[in-house]
N, C-alpha and C positions, 0 to 999 in steps of 0.2 A: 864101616863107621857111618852114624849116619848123620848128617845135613843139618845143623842144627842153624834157625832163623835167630837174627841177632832184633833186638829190640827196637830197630829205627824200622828195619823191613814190616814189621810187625804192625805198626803205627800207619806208615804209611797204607797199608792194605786197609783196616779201620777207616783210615779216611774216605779212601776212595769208594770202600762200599757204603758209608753215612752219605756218601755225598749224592748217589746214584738212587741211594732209596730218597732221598728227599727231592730229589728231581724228575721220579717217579711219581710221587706223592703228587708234584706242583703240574704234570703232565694231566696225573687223572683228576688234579682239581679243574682244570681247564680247559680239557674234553668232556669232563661230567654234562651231563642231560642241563641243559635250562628246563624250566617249567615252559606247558605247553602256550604258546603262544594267543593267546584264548584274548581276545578284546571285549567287551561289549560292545551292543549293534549301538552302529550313532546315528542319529537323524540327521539328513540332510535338510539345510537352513534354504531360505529361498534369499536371493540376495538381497539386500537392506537397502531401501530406494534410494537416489540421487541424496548426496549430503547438504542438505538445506531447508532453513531456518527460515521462518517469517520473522520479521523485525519490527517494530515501530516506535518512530520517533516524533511525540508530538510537546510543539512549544506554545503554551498560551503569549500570544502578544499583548502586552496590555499598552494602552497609548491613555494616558492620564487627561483628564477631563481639563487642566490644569493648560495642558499643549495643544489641545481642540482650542481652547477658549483663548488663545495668544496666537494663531494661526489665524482664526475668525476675526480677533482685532484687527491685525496686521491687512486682511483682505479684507473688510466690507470697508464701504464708504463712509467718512463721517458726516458727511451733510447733502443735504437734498434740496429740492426748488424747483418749482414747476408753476404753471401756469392754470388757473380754474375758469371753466365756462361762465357766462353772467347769468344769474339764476334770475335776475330782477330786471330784465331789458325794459318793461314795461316802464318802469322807474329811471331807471340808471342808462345813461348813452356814452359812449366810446369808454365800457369799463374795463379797466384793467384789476385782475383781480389775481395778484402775484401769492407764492407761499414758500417759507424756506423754513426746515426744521433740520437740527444737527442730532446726531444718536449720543447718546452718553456710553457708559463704559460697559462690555459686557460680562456678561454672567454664564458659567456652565454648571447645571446639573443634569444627574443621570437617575431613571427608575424604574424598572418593570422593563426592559430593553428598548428605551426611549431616551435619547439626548435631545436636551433643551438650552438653546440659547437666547437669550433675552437681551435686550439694552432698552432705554428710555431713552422717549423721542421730545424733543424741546425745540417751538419756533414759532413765527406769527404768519399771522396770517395778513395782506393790505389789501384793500378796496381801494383804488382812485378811478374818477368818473365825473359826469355833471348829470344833473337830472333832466330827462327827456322833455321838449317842450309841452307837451301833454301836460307832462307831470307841475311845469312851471306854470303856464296856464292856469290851471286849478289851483294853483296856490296861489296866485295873485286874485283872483277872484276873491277867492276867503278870505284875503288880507284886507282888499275893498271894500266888500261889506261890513268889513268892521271898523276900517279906520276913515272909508271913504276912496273917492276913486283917483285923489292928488297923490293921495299915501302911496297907495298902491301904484303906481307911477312912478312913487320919489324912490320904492324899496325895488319894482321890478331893475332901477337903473342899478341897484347895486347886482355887482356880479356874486349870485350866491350859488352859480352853475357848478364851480369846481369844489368838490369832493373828495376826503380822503381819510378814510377810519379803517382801522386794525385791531385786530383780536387776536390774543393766545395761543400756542396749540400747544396740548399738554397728550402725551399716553406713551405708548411703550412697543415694540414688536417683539413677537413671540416664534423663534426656527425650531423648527423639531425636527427629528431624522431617524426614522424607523433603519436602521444600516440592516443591508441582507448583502453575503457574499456570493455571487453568479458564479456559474461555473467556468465559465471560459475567461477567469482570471481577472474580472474585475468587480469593484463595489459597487452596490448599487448607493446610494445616501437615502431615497425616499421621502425628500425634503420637503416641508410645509411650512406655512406663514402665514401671522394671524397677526393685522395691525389694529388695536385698540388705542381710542381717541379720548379724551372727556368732551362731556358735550356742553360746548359753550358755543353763543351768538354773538353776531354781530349785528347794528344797528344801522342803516343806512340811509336816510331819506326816511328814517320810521318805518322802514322795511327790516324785517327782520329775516337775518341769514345768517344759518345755522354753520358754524366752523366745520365739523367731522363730513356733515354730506358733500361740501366741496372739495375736503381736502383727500378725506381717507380716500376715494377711490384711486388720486394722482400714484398714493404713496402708496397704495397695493401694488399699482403696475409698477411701480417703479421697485421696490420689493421682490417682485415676484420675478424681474429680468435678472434683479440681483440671484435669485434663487436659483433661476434656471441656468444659468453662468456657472455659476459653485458646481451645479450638482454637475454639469457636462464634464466641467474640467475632472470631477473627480468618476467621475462614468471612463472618462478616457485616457486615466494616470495609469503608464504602465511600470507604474514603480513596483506593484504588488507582484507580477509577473517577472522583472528581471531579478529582484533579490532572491527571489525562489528560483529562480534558474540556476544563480551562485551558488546557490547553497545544496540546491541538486547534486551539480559538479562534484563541490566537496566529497558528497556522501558516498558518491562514485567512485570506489578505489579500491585495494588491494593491501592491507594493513597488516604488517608482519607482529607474530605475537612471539617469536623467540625471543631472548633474554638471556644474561648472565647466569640466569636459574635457572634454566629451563632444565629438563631430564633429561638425562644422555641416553636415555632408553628411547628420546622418541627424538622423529626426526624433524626439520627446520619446519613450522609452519605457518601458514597465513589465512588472514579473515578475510575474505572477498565477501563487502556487500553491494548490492544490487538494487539502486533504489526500482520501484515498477510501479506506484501509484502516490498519487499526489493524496491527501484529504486535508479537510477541513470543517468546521464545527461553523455554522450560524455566530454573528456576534452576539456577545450579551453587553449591556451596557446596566452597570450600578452608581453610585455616587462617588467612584472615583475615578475609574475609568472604564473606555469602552474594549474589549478583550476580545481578541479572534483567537480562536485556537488553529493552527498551521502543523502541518506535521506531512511525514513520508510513511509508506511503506516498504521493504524491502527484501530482498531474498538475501538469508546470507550462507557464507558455506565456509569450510576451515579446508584449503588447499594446501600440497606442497612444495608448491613454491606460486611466486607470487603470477598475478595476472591482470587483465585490463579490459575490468568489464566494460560493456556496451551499455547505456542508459540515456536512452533519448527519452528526449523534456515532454512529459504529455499536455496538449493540448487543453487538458479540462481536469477540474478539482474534482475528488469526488466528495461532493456533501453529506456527510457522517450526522449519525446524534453527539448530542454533549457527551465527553466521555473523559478517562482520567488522561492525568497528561503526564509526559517522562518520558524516558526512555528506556525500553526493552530490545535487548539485542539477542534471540541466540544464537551459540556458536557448538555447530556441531565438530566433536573432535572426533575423527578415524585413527584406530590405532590397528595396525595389521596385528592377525594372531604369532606371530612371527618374533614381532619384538615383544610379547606377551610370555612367550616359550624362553626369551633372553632373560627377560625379566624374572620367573620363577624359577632359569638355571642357576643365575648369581645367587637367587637368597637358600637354593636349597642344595645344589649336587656338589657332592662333598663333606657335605656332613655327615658323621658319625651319631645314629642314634642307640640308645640314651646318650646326650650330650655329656651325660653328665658320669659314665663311666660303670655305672651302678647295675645294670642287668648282664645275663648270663651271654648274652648273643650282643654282638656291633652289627648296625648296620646301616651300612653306608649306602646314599643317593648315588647314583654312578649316572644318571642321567634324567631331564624330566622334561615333557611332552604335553600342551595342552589343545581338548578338542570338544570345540563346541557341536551341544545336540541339544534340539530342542531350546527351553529354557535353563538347561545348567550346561557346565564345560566339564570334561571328563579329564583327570589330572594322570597321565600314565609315569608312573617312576621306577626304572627299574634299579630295584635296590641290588646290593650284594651282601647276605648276610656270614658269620663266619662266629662260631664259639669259641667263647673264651677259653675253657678249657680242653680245646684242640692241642695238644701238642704242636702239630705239624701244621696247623695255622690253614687246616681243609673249610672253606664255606662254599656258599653255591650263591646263583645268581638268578633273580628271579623279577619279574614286572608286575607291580602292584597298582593297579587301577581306582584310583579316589574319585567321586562326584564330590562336586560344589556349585553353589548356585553366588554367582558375582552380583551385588550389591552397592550399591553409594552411599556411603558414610559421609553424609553431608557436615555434619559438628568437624571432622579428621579429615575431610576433603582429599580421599582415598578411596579406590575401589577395591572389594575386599573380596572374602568367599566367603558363604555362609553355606547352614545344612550340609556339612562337609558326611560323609558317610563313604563304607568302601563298596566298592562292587561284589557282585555275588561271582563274579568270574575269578576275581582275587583269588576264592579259595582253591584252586588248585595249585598257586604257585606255593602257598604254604607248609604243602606234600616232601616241596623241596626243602625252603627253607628251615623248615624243622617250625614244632610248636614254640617256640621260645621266640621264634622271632614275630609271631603275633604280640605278642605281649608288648609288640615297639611300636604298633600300627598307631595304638591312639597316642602317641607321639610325635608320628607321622603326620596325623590328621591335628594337634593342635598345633606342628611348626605351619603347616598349611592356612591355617586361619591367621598365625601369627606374623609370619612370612611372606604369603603368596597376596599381595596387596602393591598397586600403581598411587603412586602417590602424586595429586593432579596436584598438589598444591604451586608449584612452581610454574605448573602450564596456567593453573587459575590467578596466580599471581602476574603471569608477566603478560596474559591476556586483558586483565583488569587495566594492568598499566598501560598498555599501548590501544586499548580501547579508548581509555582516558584521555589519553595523548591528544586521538584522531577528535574526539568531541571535545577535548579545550581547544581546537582550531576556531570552535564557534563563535567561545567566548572573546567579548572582547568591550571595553569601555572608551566611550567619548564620550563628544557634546552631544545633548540629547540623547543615545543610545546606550542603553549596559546590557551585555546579553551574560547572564550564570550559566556554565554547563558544567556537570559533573558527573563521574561515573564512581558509585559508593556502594555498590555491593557486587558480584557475581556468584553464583551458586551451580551448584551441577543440579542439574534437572530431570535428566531419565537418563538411560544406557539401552542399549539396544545391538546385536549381532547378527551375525550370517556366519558361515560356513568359513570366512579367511579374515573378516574385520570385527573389530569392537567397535560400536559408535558410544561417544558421552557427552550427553549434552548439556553444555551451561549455558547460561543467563546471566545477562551484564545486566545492571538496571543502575538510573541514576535518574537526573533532571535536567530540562533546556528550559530557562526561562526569559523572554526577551521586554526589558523595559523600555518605554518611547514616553521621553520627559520634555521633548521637543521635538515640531515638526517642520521643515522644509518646504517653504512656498512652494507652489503648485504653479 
């Protein structure tokens, strides 16, 4: 009799043999060949010089014609008085020939880089004296022969010896001041003076003496000590030299540009600038005020983490032409290729191409690699492709190699890939994955374009911000003084690589502009 199998034994053997071919199946899916390992050749990059930026920052100072001409009040003298030689001894004995003129109110204007100060001069001039016995003598004579010689007797006894006549003085003084800025941090003024008299006489004994030739020369010297006094004091004001040393300081630091926004792809960093040259521009002086242009230049660089530069104060300005004023900052940012590879893994491996379910073949990123040559990066992703209508759910695994050339999409303030194309190496892995799974590549290449992009906006926004920050330290409003500073644009400006970094470089740009509505005795 024979052994007859009951219906559970039956099933169970079924199973056991489904189960064995499909873990056979899943064994030769998984020892199957990859495609041959085939790269394209990469060029080696030279590495990307020190990270740094030239910078400049310049502020025109304007100091209003308005605060010259109230400083000038406040220090010249209002009134003058000296004493004039006797022009007419011959005539005139023990004269005293006094003179006092007060300045009236002054005037500033500016033209062609020349300030002018003016005021009007107002005072008399006195003669007191007796006439020389000479001169008495011969008048009693001709008094004698005309009236007789009792007359002349009766008039010689009057005293008509003392003397005392005055005349006017009317004109104006005229300061000029060619300004040039020296390099070893001080002004020069280049001051001149020019006193103009009207010409009026005085009568003395019938001597006639001319007011201006007595008096203008007192009031040149006297003028000109005032000029040469002004100009010393301002020759040796080292007020220009310490606020620029302040302000040195300031510029001097280590300026963190993280933020709330910042990209979790990259990591903490900061703006070290570097002031290393002083400059400045010639004054110009127009009808409102006289304007020095002042400014730094400096090295900057984008660190990670912060630091403390070195910046001794130079000894001397360097004197520039006229040129624009503001401020240009750049800020070079490194980005390792490393967090670049992070970057392109989050937006791509793992996906399932066609996303959208519709072709014959899936196929999935399983990892992705980027490596710069030359001017493009080479995008390695080794896909896993596998058909749909596989039963047993067989694909293979293979590394498809994309070029792109990285670009700055300044409008999207993103860096992106452009010229995306595949390599000619690619074509042997597709031996493996079957023709069908080409037909996913330019899907591939447009999530790439779509996809593989750093988006600086949040490093360009919270550099802007903390850029902003360190130059409104500038600003700042009192009496007499309002200084503007603002930072109102930054742009990405070039990109640049080596073999292990990205460099991007932006540019802050804004303005520093310092008002002087009032000035501070000397």
């Amino acid at each position: 009799m024979r052994p007859t199998l009951n219906l559970k034994t039956i099933l169970i053997g079924l199973a056991v043999l489904a189960a064995s071919f499909f873990i056979s199946l899943k064994a030769m899916d998984l020892l199957s060949p990859h495609a041959p390992n085939s790269a394209p050749p990469v060029a080696q990059l030279p590495p990307l010089p020190p990270a740094s930026k030239s910078s400049i920052v310049i502020a025109p100072v304007a100091i209003a014609l308005s605060a010259i001409r109230e400083q000038a009040e406040k220090a010249a003298p209002r009134n003058f008085a000296g004493k004039a030689d006797n022009p007419i001894s011959q005539i005139l004995e023990n004269a005293d020939i006094g003179w006092s003129a007060a300045r009236g109110p002054m005037a500033a204007s500016g033209d062609k880089d020349v300030l002018t100060i003016s005021t009007p001069l107002s005072g008399k001039l006195n003669v007191t004296g007796s006439l020389s016995s000479k001169a008495t003598g011969a008048l009693g004579d001709a008094l004698g022969s005309v009236l007789g010689g009792d007359a002349a007797k009766r008039i010689g006894a009057v005293n008509i010896k003392n003397l005392n006549a005055s005349a006017e003085i009317k004109g104006n003084v005229v300061v000029t001041s060619r300004p040039k800025l020296a390099a070893a941090w001080h002004l020069e003024p280049n001051l001149g003076a020019q006193v103009n008299l009207g010409d009026t006489n005085l009568a003395v004994a019938g001597a006639k003496v001319n007011v201006p030739a007595q008096v203008k020369p007192l009031i040149d010297k006297t003028v000109g000590e005032q000029i040469n006094a002004v100009a010393e004091r301002i020759r040796n004001d080292p007020s220009l030299r310490e606020n620029a040393r302040v302000q040195w300081a300031k510029a001097c630091r280590s300026i963190p540009l993280q933020g709330s926004g910042s990209s979790a792809a990259l990591p903490p960093l900061w703006l070290e600038m570097k002031p290393v040259r002083a400059i400045a521009a010639q004054p110009r002086v127009d009808a409102q005020a006289v304007t020095l242009l002042l400014g730094l230049e400096a090295e900057t660089r984008v660190t990670s983490a912060a630091t403390k530069p070195e910046c001794p104060f130079p000894d001397k300005i360097s004197i520039v032409p006229p040129t624009g004023t503001g401020v240009s900052i750049g800020v070079p940012i490194d980005v390792p290729f490393t967090e670049i590879n992070k970057l392109i893994a989050a937006q791509m491996v793992g996906r399932t191409y066609p996303e959208d379910g519709s072709g014959p073949v899936d196929v999935t990123v399983k990892s992705a690699n980027v490596t710069p040559s030359g001017d493009r990066l080479l995008i390695s992703l080794l896909v896993r492709a596998k058909e749909k209508k596989s039963w047993f759910g067989l694909g293979a695994e293979a590394t498809v190699h994309i070029w792109g050339r990285p670009i700055l999409d300044q409008a999207r303030q993103t860096l992106r890939l452009d010229d995306i194309e595949l390599a000619v190496e690619s074509e042997a892995a597709f031996g493996l994955l079957g023709a069908a799974a080409r037909a996913v590549v330019p899907q591939l290449q447009q999530a790439l374009l779509q996809r593989a992009t750093l988006d600086l906006k949040p490093i360009a926004a919270n550099a802007r911000e903390k850029i902003a920050a360190a130059i409104a330290d500038y600003q700042k409003s009192e009496d007499g003084l309002k200084v503007e500073a603002k930072i109102d644009s930054l742009t990405l400006a070039d990109i640049a690589f080596d073999s292990k970094t990205l460099r991007v470089v932006a540019e802050a740009g804004g303005t520093l502009n310092v008002f002087v509505t009032k000035l501070s005795g000397m």
